[in-house]
matplotlib code that plots the C-alpha trace (Angstrom):
import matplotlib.pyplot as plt

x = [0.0, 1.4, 2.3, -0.7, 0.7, -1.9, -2.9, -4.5, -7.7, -6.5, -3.2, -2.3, -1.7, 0.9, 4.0, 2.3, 1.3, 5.0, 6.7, 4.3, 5.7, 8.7, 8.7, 6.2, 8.7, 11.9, 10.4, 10.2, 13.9, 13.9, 16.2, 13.9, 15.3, 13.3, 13.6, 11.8, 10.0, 8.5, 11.7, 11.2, 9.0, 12.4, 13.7, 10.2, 10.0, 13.7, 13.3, 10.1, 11.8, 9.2, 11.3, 10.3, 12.3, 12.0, 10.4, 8.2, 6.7, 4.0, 4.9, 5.1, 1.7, -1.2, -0.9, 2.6, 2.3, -0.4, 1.9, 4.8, 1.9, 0.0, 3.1, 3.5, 0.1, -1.0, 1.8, 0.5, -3.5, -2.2, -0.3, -3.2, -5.4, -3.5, -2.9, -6.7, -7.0, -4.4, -6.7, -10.1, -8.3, -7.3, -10.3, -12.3, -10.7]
y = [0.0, 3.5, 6.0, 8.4, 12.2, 14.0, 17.3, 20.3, 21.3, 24.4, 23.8, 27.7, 26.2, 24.5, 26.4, 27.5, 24.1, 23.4, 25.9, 25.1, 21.3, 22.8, 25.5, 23.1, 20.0, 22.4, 23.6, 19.8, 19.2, 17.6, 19.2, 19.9, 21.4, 23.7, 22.2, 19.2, 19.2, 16.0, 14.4, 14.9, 11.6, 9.7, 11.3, 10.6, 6.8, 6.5, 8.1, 5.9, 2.3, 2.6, 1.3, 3.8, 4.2, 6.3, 4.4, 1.5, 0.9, -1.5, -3.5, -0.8, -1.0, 1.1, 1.5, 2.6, 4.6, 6.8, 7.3, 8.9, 11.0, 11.8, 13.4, 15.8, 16.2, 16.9, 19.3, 21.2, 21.0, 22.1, 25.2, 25.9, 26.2, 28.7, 30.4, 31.0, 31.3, 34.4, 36.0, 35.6, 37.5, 40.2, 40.3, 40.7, 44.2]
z = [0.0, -0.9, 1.6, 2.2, 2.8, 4.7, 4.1, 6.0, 4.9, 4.4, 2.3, 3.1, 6.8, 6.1, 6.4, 10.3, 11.0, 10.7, 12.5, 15.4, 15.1, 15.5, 17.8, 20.7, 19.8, 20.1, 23.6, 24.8, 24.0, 20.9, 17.6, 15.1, 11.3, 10.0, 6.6, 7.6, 11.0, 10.5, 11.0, 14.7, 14.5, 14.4, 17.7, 19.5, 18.6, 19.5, 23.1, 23.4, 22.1, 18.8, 15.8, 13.3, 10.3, 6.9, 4.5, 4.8, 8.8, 8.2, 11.1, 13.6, 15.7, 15.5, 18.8, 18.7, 15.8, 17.7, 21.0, 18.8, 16.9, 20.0, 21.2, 18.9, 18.0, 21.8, 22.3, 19.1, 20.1, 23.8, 22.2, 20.1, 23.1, 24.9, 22.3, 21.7, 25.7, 25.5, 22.0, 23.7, 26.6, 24.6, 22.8, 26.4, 26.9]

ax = plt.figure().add_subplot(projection="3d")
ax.plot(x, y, z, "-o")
ax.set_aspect("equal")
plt.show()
């Protein structure tokens, strides 16, 4: 089966979608290149004993594949929210 890339909804969101990745995963420690923030995948699975390598990982768990994802997509969401926490604030003045 072929790699699936997944795409915003909005494909404008991109570029800020990644610099988020790599600003919230730069803030927990990991080295994240600008170039290609998705790379920080690698580092998470290695720090949490998932053997996750570039190319093919069909034998990688769902469940394992979803703890290196929820990682960086929980630290994202929780960024998101305080962002939006701070904006309503300013908004309420």
């Amino acid at each position: 089966m072929a790699r699936r890339k997944r795409q915003p909804i909005v494909p404008e969101a991109r570029e800020g979608l990644d610099k988020l990745k790599a600003k919230v995963m730069r803030e927990a420690g990991y080295n994240v290149s600008e170039q290609s923030p998705d790379d920080v995948k690698y580092e998470v699975a290695k720090d949490m004993g998932v053997q996750l390598g570039k190319g093919y990982n069909g034998t990688i768990t769902s469940k394992d594949a979803g703890r290196v994802g929820g990682q960086i997509g929980g630290r994202m969401v929780k960024e998101l929210i305080q962002q939006a926490k701070a904006n309503l604030g300013k908004q309420a003045r």
